[in-house]
N, C-alpha and C positions, 0 to 999 in steps of 0.2 A: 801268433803261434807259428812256430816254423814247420813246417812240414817239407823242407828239406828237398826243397825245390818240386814235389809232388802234388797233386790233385790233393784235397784233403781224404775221398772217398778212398782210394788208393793206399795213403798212408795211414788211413786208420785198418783197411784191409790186415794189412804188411804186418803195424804193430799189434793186432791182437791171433794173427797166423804163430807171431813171434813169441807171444807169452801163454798159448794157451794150455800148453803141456802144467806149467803151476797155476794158473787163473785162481781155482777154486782155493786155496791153499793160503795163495796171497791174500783173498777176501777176507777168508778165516781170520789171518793173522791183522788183517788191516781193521777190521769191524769188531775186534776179542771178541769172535764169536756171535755176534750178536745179529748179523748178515739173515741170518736165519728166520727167525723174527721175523725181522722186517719184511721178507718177501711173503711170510704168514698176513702179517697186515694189507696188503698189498693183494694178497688171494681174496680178504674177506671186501677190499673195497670194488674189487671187480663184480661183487655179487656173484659169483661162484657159487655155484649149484649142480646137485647131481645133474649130467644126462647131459648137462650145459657143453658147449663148442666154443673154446674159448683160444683167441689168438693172443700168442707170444713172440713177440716181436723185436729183435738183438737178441734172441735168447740164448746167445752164447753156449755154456757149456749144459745147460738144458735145467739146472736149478732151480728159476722157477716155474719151469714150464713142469717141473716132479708135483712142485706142490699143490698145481693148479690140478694135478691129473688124482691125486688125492682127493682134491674135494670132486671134481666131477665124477668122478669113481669108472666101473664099468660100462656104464651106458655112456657114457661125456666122451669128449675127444679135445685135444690139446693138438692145435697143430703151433709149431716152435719155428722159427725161418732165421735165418742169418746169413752175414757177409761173405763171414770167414770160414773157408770149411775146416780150418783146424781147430775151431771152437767146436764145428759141428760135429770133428771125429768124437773130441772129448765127450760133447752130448752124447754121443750115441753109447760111448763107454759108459759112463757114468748112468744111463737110461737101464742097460743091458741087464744091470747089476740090481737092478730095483724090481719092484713088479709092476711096473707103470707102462713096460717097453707097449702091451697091447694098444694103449690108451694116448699115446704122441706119436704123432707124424710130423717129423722133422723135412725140413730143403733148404736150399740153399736160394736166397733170392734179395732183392734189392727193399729199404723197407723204405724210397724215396717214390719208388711206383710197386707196389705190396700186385701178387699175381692172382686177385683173390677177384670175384663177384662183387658189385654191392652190395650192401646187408646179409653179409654171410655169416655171420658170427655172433657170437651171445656176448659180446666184449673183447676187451684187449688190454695187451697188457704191455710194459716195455720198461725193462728193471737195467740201471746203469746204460743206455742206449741214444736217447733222444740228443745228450749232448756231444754224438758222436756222428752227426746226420750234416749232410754238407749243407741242407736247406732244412733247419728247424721243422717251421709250418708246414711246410710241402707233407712231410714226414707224417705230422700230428694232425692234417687234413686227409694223406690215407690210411691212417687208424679207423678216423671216423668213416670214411668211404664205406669201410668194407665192415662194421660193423651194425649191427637192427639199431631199427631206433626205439628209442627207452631205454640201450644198454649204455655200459659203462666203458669210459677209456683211462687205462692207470700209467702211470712212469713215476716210478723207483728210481731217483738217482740222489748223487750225491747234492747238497745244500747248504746253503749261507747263515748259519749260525751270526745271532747279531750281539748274544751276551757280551758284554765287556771284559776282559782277561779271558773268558773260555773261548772269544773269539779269535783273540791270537793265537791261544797256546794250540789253537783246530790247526790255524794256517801255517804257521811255525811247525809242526808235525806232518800238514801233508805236503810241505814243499821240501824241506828238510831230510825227516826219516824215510816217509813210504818210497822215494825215489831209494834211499841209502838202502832197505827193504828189500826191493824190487830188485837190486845190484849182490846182496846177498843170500837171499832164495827165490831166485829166478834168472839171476845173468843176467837183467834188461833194466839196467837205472835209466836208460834214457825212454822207454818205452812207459814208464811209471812216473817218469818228470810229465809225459804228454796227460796223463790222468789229471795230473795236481793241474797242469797249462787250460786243458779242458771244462774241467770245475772252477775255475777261474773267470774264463772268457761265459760259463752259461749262465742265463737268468735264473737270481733268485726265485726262490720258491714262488712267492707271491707275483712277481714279474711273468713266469709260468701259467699261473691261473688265468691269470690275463689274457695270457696270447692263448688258454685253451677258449677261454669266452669269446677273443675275436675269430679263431678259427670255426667257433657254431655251437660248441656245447652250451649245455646250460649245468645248472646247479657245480658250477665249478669253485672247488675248494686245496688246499693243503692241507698235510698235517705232519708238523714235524717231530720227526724222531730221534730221541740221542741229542737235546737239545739243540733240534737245528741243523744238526751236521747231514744228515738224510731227511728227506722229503718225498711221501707223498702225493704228487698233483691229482687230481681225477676232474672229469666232467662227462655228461650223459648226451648222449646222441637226441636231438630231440626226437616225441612221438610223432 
């Protein structure tokens, strides 16, 4: 992947500073809608409960750190952390406009060393993120750092669909259109070619469960959405 003579942490900075004003827009149009969902799935595999303290991690333009602050309701607290602070303006907009603003506490910080306690948290979570982390594991070993043990660590990203013909016509569309996409409601094809380059270079679903087992979890699993094309991973902090 070219990152254009720059640190990867840097130019992923750079490119998601660059797209964040359409981010949520683009998801819409890239997922038909379905985006949504999936981060519902994703709330329920965290074990999300009222009252609960649950970390969201990339959480970009604050999406699902909304949903998470739904189910934990009034008494819960959702703290959201990110790279880039022009995801973070978007969260705060996008928060503002909800009734959730009480209930997440956003900052801005590195989620390769996460600024937290150990076992601070009733879980965690990281939707579209992990494949954007200069060191993988490092990343998905401070998840677990900082969350109880018995709780849950989730990432939501994109996935390796293996069907035959629906497999191409995945990759043939996200290497193709979404960049073409990206160039017509957004101004940034090359910031959208780095998505497709990104989903490319990460481990499959399964490949994932794996490095969360050797990183410590147990009860690690997948489960793929949209045939495959989303994923998924979870594993539990041991007691």
């Amino acid at each position: 992947m070219d990152f254009s003579g720059k640190d990867k942490a840097t130019y992923v900075q750079e490119t998601f500073n660059s797209i964040a004003k359409r981010y949520d827009l683009m998801n819409t149009l890239m997922s038909f809608g379905l985006d949504k969902g999936w981060r519902r799935k994703a709330v329920y595999t965290v074990e999300a409960r009222a009252g609960m303290h649950i970390l969201d991690v990339c959480c970009g333009t604050g999406q699902l750190s909304m949903e998470l602050a739904e189910t934990v309701g009034v008494t819960g607290k959702v703290t959201g952390l990110d790279f880039s602070e022009k995801m973070l303006e978007r969260a705060k907009d996008n928060i503002s406009q909800s009734s959730f603003e009480p209930v997440i506490h956003l900052l801005q910080g590195d989620a390769m060393n996460l600024p937290f306690e150990e076992n601070t948290f009733d879980g965690a979570t990281v939707g579209w993120g992990l494949r954007n982390l200069p060191d993988l594991e490092q990343g998905i070993r401070e998840m677990i750092r900082v969350v109880k043990p018995g709780t849950v660590v989730v990432s939501l990203d994109m996935a390796k669909p293996t069907l035959p013909v629906f497999k191409q016509g995945y990759w043939l569309y996200f290497e193709k259109l979404v960049p073409w996409m990206g160039k017509v409601w957004a101004g940034k094809a090359k910031a959208y070619q780095y998505l497709h380059d990104s989903t490319v270079e990460f481990p499959a679903q399964q490949e994932l469960a794996r490095i969360f087992e050797r990183s410590g979890l147990i009860e690690t699993r997948y489960q793929n959405l949209f045939g495959g094309v989303v994923a998924i991973v979870s594993g539990r902090k041991l007691s």
